[in-house]
C-alpha positions in Angstrom: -43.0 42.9 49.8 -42.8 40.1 47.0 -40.2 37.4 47.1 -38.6 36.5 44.4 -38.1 33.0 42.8 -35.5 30.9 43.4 -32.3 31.5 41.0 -33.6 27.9 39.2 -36.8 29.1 38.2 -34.7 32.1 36.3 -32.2 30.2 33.9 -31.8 33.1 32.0 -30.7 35.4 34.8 -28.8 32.0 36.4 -26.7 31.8 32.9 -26.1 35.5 33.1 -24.0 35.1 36.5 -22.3 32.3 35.4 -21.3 34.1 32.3 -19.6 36.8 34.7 -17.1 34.1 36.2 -13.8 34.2 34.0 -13.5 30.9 33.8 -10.7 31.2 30.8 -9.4 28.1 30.5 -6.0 28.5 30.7 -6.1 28.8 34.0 -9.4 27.9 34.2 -9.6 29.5 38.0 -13.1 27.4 38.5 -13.0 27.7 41.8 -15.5 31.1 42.4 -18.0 29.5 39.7 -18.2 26.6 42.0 -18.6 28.1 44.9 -21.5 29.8 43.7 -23.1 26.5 42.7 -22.6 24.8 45.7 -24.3 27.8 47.6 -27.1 27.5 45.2 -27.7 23.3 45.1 -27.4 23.5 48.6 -29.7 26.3 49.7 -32.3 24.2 48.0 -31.3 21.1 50.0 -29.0 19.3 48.3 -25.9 17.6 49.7 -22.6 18.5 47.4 -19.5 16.8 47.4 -16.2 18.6 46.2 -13.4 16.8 44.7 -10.4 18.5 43.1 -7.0 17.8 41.7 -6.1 21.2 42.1 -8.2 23.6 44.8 -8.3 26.1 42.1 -9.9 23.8 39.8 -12.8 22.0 41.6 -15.6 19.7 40.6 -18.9 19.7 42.3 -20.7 16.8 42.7 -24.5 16.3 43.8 -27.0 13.6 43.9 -30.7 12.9 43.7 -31.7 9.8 44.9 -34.3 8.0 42.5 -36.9 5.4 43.3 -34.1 2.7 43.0 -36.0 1.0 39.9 -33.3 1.9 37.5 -29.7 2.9 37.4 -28.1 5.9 38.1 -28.5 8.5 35.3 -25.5 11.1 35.0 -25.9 15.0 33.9 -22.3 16.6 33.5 -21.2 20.2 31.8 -18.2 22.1 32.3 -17.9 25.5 33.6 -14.4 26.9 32.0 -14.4 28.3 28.9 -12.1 29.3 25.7 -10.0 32.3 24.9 -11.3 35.8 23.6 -8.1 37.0 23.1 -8.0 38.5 19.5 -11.1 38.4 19.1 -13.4 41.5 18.2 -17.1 40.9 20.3 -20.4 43.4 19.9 -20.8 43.1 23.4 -18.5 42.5 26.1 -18.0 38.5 26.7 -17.8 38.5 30.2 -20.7 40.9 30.6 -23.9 38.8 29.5 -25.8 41.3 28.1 -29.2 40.6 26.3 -29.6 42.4 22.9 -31.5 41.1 19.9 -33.1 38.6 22.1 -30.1 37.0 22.9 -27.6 36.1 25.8 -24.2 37.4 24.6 -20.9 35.6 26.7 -18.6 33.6 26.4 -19.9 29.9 27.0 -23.4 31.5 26.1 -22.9 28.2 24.1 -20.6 26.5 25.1 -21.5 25.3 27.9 -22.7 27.8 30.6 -25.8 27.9 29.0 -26.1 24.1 29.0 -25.2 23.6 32.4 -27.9 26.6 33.5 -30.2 24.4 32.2 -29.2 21.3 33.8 -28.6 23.0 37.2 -32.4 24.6 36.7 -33.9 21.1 35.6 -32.2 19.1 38.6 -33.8 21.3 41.1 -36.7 21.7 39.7 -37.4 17.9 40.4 -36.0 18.4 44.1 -38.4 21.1 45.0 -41.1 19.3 42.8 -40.5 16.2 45.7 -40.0 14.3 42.1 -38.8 10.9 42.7 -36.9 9.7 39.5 -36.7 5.7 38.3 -32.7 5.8 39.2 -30.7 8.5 41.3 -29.7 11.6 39.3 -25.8 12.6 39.9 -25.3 16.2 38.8 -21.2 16.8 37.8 -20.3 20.2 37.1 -16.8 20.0 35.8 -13.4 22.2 35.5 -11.0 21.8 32.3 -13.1 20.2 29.3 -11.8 22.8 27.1 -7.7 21.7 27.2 -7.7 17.8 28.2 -9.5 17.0 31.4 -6.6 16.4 33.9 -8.4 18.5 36.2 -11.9 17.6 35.4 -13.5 14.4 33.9 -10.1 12.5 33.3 -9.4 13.2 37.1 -12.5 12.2 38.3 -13.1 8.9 36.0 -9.4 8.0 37.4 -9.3 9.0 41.0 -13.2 8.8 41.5 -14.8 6.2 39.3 -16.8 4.9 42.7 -19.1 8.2 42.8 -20.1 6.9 39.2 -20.5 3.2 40.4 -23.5 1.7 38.2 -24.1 4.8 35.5 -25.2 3.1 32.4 -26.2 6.9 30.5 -25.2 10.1 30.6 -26.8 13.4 29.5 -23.5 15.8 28.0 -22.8 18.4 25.7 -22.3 18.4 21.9 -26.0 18.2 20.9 -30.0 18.9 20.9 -29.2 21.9 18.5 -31.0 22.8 15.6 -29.8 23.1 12.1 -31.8 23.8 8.4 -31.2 21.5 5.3 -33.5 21.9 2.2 -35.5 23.7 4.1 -35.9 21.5 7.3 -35.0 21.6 10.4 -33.4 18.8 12.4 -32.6 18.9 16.0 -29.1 16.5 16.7 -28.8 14.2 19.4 -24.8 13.6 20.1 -24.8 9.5 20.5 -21.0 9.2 19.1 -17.8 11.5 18.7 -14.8 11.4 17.0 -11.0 10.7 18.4 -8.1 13.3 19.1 -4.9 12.0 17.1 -2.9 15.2 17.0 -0.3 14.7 14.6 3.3 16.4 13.8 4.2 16.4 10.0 8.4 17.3 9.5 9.8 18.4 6.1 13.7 18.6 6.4 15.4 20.1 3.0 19.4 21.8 3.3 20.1 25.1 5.0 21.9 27.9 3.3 22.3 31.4 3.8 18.8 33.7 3.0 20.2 35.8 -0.1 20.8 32.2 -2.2 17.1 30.9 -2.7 17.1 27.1 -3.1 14.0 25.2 -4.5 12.8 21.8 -3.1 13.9 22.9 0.0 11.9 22.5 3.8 9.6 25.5 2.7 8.4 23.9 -0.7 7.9 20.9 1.0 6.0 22.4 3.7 4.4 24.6 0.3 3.3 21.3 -1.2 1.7 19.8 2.1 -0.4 22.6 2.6 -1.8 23.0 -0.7 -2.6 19.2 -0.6 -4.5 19.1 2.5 -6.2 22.3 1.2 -7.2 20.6 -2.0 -7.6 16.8 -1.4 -9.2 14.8 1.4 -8.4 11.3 3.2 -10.5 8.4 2.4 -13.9 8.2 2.8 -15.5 6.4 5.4 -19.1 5.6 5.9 -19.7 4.8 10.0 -23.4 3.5 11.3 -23.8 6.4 13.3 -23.5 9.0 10.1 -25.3 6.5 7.5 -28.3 6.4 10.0 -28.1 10.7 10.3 -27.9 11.1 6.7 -30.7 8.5 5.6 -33.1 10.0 8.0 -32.5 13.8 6.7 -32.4 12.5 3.2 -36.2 10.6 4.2 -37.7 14.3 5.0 -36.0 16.6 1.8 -37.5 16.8 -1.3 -36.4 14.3 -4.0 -34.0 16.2 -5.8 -31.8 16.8 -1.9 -32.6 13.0 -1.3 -30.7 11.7 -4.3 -28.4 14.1 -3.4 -27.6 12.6 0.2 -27.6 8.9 -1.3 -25.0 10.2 -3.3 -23.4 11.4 -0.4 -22.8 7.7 0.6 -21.3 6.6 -2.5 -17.6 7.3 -1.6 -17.6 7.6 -5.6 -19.2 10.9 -5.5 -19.2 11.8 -1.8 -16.1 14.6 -2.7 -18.0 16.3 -5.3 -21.6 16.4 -3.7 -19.8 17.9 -0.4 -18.1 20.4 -2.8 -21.7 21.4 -4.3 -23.4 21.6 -0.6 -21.0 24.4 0.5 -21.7 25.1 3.7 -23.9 21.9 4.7 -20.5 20.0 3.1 -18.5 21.8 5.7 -21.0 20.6 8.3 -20.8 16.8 6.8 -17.3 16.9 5.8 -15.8 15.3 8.9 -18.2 13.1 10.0 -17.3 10.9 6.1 -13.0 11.0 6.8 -10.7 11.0 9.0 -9.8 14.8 9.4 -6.4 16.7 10.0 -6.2 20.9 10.4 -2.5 22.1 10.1 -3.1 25.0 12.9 0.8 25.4 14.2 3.6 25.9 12.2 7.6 25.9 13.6 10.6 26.3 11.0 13.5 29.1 10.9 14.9 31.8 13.6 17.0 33.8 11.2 15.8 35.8 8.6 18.8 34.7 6.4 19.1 31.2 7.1 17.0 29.0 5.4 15.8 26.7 7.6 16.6 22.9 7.4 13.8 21.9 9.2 9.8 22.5 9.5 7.3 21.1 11.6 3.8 21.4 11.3 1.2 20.6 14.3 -1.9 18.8 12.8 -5.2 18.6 14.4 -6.0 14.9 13.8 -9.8 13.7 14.3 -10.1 10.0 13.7 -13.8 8.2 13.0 -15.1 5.9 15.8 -13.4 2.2 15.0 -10.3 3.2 13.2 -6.7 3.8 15.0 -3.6 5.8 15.0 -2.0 3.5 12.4 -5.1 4.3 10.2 -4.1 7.6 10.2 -0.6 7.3 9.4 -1.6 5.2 6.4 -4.0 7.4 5.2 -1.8 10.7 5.4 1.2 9.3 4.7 -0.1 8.1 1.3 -1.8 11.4 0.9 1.5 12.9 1.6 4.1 11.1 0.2 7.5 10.0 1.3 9.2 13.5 1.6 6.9 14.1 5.2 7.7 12.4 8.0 4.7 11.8 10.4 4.3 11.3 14.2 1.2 10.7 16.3 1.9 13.2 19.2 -1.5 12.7 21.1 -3.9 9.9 21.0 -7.0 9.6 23.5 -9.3 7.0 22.0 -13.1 6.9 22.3 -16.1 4.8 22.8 -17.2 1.5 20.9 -20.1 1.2 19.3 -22.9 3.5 20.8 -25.7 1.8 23.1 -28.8 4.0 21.3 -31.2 2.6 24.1 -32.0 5.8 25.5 -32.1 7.6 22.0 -36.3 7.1 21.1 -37.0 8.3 24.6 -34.8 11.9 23.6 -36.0 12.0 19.9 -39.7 12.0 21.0 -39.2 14.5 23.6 -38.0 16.7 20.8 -40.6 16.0 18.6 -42.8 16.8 21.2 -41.1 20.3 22.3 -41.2 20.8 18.4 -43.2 19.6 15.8 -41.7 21.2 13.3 -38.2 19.7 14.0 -36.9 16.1 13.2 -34.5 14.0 15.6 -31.2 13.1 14.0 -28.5 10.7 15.7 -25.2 12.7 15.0 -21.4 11.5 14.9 -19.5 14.7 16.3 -16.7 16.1 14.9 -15.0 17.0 17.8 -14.7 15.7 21.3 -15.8 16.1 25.1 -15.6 14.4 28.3 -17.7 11.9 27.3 -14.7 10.1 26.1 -13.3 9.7 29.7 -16.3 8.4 30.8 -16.9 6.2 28.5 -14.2 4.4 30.4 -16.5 3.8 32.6 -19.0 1.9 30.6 -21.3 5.2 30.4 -22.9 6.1 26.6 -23.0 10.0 26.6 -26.0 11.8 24.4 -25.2 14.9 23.3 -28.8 16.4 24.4 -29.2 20.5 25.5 -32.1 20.9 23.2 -32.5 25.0 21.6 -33.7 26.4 18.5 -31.0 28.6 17.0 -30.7 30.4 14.6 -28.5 29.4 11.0 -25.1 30.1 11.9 -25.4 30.4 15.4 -23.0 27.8 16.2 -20.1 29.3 14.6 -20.2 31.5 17.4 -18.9 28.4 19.7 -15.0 29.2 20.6 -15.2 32.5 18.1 -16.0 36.2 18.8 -19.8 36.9 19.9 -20.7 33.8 21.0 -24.6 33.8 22.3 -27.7 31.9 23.0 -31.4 32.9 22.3 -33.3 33.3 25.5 -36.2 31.3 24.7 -33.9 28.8 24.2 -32.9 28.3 28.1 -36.0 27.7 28.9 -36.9 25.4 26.1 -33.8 23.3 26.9 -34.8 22.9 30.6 -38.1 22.1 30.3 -36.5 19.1 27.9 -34.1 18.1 30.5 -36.5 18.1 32.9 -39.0 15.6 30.9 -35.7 13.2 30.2 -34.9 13.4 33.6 -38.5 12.1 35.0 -39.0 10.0 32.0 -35.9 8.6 32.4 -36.3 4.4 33.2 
C-alpha cells in the first residue's frame, strides 16, 4: 500500500481545498478554513495559537523557532476572499478545477494561492529539521479584503506582543510577473499606497421632473465625471517608482528607454501614459494621487429633480502626502461647485527599509534568469499597513510566472493561477525563508 505525501508537499492539491472554503468576505465565515489549517500545522508538529475578535472570524497563529541569531521574520496571507456575485466564470469559483493548466477559484490569486505556498514552504523547513537565523511566525488572517477589524488591525491592536521584535515581513501584493518592450520583470511590493475614500456633493434646486432645469445637481455631477474621466491630479514622482521605472527603462531597447525618462518628466508624463495604453494603466497610479467615482446617491422620485448628489470616491494617496493633499488637489481639479469630504483615512508606512530587498531580487534572478527584479509602489493596499504600526516593512513577495493579463483576474470573474506557478513560488519562499539573516 503506498502512503501518500503530506498535504505540504502537494501545494497544488493544498490550494485546491482551500479554494473549496467560501470564505466570501462579507461574512468572511473563516472559521472552517482555519480549522483545517490548524489540523494540518499541527499534525506536522507545530503548536498554533488562535486569536479571534469574532469566533467566526479566527486568526491562526504558529511559530518556528530560529537559531536566535536574527529577529523574528513574519509570513502573513489572508484566507477570505471577494464577491462573485455578477460575475460570469468558465468554471465554477468555488470548485478549483484545473483546465488549461491552471487552478481556477476564487483567491486562485488572491491570496489562497499565496498562502498554499507559504503554508507548504513553513513546513517544509519543519520536517527538513531546518533551523532558520530568527524564528518564523506564520499568520494566516480573516478580513483583509473589507478593513481588517477582524484580522491584522485586530491583531496589531489587541496582540502586538505575539509580533514583539519583527523587523520584516513576507505579504501579498508582489513577486508577479509582467512584460514591457518585450521583457519580463518580476515585482517585489516594498511600498503601497493610502486609502482616502472621499465623498464629492453637488447640490443644484429641486423642481418637479416634467420642467428640465440646466446647471442643476445632475450637470454638476455631469461635469465631475467627465473631468475625472479626462484629466488627472498632479503628478508626483516618489523614490520607490523613480527606482522601478529607471531599472525597467535600463533593460528596454533605446527607443522604450527615452520613453520611460520621459515618463518622469511631469511635463510629458500625461501624454507618454496615454501612448503606453495598457502599461499606462499599469503606471498610472503609481505617478498621482488617484480617485475612482464607484458609488453614486442622488433622487428617489422619478419626477423630482433632485437637489442633492453624492458621489463615493475611491481615493489612493502616494506614500508621504496627506488628506489635505488630496483635498487640494481635487478641489482645484474640481472647482468650487463640489463640495469634498475625506470619509476614510488609514495612513501607511514611511519610507521603506529595502534591507531585505537584494536578498529577494537575487532569489528571483536565480528561480529565473530571464526575469528582472523590480521594487514596486502598489496601487492599492493590504495589511501590511496595520503592521507597519508595528515597525514591520512588508515585501510584497509570492513569486509566479503568469501569463499577460492574468492579474485582471484578481477580484473579477475567472480568477486563476498556473500550476507551475505554486510550486515555483514555494520553492522561493522556502530559499527566503532559510536565507533569511
Amino acid at each position: 500500500m503506498t502512503t501518500r505525501s503530506p498535504i505540504y508537499e502537494r501545494p497544488v492539491e493544498l490550494l485546491q481545498n482551500l479554494i473549496r472554503f467560501d470564505t466570501t468576505n462579507p461574512p468572511g465565515n473563516e472559521v472552517a478554513i482555519i480549522a483545517y489549517l490548524k489540523q494540518i500545522i499541527e499534525e506536522a508538529g507545530i503548536k498554533t495559537t488562535i486569536l479571534a475578535k469574532d469566533d467566526n472570524r479566527p486568526n491562526l497563529i504558529a511559530r518556528l523557532p530560529g537559531r536566535g541569531g536574527a529577529p523574528p521574520f513574519l509570513l502573513y496571507g489572508h484566507v477570505d476572499v471577494v464577491t462573485t456575485a455578477g460575475q460570469q466564470w468558465t468554471h465554477p469559483p468555488f470548485e478549483a478545477i484545473i483546465a488549461d493548466e491552471m487552478i481556477w477559484g476564487r483567491g486562485a490569486l488572491d491570496m489562497k494561492g499565496g498562502i498554499a505556498m507559504m503554508v507548504t514552504a513553513f513546513l517544509r523547513l519543519h520536517a527538513a529539521g531546518i533551523k532558520p537565523a530568527g524564528d518564523i511566525i506564520l499568520a494566516i488572517l480573516a478580513d483583509e479584503e473589507v478593513d481588517g477589524n477582524y484580522g491584522a488591525r485586530y491583531l496589531v491592536e489587541e496582540h502586538a506582543a505575539m509580533f514583539a521584535g519583527v523587523r520584516y515581513a513576507i505579504g501579498e501584493g508582489g513577486g508577479v510577473s509582467i512584460r514591457m518592450g518585450g521583457q519580463k520583470f518580476y515585482t517585489i511590493m516594498v511600498a503601497e499606497k493610502q486609502v482616502c475614500s472621499m465623498r464629492a456633493t453637488m447640490r443644484g434646486p429641486a423642481g418637479h421632473g416634467s420642467m428640465p432645469r440646466r446647471g442643476g445637481a445632475t450637470a454638476k455631477l455631469a461635469q465631475l465625471l467627465t473631468t475625472l474621466e479626462h484629466r488627472r491630479l498632479p503628478v508626483h514622482v516618489t523614490a520607490v517608482t523613480r527606482q522601478m521605472l529607471e531599472t525597467i527603462g535600463a533593460a528596454l531597447p533605446l527607443p522604450s528607454k527615452l520613453g520611460l525618462r520621459l515618463l518622469l518628466n511631469p511635463a510629458f508624463t500625461g501624454r507618454v501614459l496615454d501612448f503606453l495604453g495598457d502599461d499606462g494603466t499599469l503606471l498610472n497610479p503609481l505617478l498621482h494621487n488617484t480617485v475612482s467615482p464607484n458609488i453614486v446617491r442622488g433622487g428617489d422620485k422619478i419626477n423630482v429633480i433632485p437637489a442633492e448628489i453624492s458621489v463615493e470616491l475611491d481615493g489612493r494617496l502616494l506614500p508621504g502626502f496627506t488628506p489635505d493633499d488630496m483635498l487640494a488637489e481635487l478641489g482645484a481639479l474640481l472647482g468650487k461647485d463640489v463640495e469634498l469630504e475625506v470619509t476614510q483615512y488609514d495612513p501607511g508606512a514611511g519610507e521603506p527599509d529595502l534591507a531585505l530587498y537584494p536578498l529577494l531580487a537575487q532569489i528571483l534572478r536565480e528561480a529565473d534568469p530571464d526575469g528582472i527584479p523590480i521594487p514596486m509602489l502598489l496601487s492599492g493596499v493590504t495589511d501590511g499597513r496595520f503592521f507597519s504600526k508595528l515597525g514591520i516593512q512588508t515585501y510584497g513577495f509570492l513569486p509566479m510566472d503568469t501569463p499577460t493579463g492574468l492579474i485582471d483576474t484578481i477580484h473579477a470573474a475567472n480568477e486563476r493561477i498556473p500550476v507551475a506557478a505554486m510550486e515555483f513560488g514555494t520553492k522561493a519562499l522556502t530559499e527566503a525563508l532559510q536565507r533569511y539573516q
